[in-house]
C-alpha positions as a Markdown table, in Angstrom:
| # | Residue | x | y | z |
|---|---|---|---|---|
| 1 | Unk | -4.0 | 1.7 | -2.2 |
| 2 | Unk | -1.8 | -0.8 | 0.0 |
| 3 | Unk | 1.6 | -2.9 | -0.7 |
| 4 | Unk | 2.2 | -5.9 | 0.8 |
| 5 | Unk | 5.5 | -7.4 | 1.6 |
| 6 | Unk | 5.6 | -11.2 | 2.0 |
| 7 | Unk | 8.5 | -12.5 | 3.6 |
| 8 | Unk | 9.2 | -15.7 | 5.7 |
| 9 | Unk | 9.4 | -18.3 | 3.5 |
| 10 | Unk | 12.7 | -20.8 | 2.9 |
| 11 | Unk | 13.8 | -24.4 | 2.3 |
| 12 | Unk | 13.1 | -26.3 | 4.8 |
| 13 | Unk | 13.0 | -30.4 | 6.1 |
| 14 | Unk | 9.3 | -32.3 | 6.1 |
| 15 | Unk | 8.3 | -31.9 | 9.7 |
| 16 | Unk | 9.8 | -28.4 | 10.3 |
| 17 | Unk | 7.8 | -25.3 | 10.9 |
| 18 | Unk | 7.7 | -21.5 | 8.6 |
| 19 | Unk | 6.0 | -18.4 | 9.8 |
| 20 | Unk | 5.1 | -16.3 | 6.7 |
| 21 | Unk | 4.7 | -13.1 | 7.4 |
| 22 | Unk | 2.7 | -9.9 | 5.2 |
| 23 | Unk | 3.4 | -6.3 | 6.1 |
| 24 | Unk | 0.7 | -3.9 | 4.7 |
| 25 | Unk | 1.0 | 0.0 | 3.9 |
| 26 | Unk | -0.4 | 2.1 | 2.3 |
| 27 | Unk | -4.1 | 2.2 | 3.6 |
| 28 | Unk | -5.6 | 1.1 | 6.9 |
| 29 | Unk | -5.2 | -2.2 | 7.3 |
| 30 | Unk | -8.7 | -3.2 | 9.2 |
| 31 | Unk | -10.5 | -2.8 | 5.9 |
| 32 | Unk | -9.3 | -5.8 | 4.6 |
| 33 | Unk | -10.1 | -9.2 | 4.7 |
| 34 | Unk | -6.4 | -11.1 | 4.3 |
| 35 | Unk | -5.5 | -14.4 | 2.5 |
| 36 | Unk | -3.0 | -16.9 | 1.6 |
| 37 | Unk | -2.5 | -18.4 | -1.7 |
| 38 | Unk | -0.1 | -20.3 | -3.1 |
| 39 | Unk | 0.9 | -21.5 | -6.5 |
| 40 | Unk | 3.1 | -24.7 | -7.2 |
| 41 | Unk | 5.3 | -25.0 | -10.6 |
| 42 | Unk | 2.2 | -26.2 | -13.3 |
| 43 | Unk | -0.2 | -25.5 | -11.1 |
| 44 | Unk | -3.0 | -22.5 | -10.6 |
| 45 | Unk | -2.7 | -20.6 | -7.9 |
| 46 | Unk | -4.9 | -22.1 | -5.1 |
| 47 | Unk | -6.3 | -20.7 | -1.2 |
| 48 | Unk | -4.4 | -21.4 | 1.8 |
| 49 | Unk | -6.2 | -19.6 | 4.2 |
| 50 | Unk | -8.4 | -16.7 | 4.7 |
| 51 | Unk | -8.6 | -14.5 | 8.0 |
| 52 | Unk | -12.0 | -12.0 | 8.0 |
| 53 | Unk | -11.4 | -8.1 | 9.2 |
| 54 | Unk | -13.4 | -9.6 | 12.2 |
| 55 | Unk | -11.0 | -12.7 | 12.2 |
| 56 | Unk | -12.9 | -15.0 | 11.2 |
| 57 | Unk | -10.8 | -18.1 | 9.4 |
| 58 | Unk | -11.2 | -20.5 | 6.5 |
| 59 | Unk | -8.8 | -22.9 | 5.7 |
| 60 | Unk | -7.9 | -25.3 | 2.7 |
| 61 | Unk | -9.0 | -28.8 | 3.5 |
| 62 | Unk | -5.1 | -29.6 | 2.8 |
| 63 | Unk | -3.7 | -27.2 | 5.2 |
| 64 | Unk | -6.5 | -27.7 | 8.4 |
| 65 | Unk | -4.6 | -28.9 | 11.2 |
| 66 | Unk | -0.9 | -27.3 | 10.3 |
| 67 | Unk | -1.3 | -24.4 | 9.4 |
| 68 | Unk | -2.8 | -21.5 | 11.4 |
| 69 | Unk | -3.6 | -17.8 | 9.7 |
| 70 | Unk | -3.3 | -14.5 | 11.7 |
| 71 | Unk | -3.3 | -10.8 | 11.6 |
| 72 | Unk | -2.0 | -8.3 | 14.3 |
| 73 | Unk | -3.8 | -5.0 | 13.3 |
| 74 | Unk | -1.5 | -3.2 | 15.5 |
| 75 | Unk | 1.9 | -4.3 | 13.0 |
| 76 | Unk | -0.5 | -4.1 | 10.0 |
| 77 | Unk | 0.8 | -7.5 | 9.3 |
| 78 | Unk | -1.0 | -10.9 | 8.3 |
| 79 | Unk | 1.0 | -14.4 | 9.2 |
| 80 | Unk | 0.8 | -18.0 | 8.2 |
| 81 | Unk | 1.9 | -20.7 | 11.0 |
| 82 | Unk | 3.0 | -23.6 | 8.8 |
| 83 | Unk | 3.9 | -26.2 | 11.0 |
| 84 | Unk | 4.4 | -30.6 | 9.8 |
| 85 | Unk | 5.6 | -28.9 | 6.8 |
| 86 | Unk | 5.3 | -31.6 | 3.7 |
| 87 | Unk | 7.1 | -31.4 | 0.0 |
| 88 | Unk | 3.9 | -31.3 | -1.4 |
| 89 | Unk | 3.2 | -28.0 | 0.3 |
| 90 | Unk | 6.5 | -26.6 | -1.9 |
| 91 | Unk | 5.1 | -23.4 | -3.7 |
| 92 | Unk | 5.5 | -19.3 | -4.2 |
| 93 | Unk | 3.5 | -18.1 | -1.3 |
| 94 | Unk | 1.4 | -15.1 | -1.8 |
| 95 | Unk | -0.5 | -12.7 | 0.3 |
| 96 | Unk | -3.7 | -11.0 | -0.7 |
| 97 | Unk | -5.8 | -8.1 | 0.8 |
| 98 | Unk | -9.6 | -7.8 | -0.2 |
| 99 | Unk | -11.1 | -4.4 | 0.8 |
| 100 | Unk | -14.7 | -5.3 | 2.1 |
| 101 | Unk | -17.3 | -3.0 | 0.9 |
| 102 | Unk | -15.7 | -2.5 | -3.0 |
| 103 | Unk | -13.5 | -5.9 | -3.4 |
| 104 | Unk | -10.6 | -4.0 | -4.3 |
| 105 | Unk | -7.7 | -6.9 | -4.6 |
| 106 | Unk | -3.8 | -6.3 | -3.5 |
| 107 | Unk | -1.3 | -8.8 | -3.9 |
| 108 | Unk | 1.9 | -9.4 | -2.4 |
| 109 | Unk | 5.2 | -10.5 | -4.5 |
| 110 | Unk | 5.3 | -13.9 | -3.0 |
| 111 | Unk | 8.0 | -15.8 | -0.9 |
| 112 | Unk | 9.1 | -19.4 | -2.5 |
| 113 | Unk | 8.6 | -22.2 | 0.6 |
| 114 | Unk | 10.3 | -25.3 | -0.4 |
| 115 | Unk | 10.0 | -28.4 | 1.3 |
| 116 | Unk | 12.3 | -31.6 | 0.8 |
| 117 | Unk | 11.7 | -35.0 | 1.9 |
């Protein structure tokens, strides 16, 4: 089993720049393929971005450009680089681990990002 801690997230201006950050334990973290989602007030929860246990990347059509998914398997720790930050993008943040060979599915707690205009 792993826990994920999201942290990172805050109120900031359109334009500016938030590095989420997931911290995994529990379980090694190279078995998992890590995500982003997010999920706005009303709204289902929706992929941000998806990094592969061989790092891979897949990004919402929304996001490609600004924001940039990571992992550092050393820190067992999975980050989103939001950068041009925009009020729509003003959500609970959530990270998500996938083991590869069974699917087994971890979330996070989420970390609120708001954006103002």
């Amino acid at each position: 089993q792993v826990q994920l801690v999201d942290s990172g997230g805050g109120l900031v201006q359109a334009g500016g720049s938030l590095r989420l950050s997931c911290a995994a334990s529990g379980s090694t973290f190279t078995y998992y393929d890590m995500s982003w989602y997010r999920q706005a007030p009303g709204k289902e929860r929706e992929l941000v971005a998806r990094i592969s246990t061989a790092g891979g990347k897949n990004y919402a059509d929304s996001v490609k450009g600004r924001f940039t998914i990571s992992r550092d398997n050393a820190k067992n720790t999975a980050y989103l680089q939001m950068n041009n930050l925009r009020p729509e993008d003003t959500a609970v943040y959530y990270c998500k681990a996938v083991r590869t060979w069974n699917q087994l599915t971890y979330w996070g707690q989420g970390t609120q990002v708001t954006v103002s205009s």
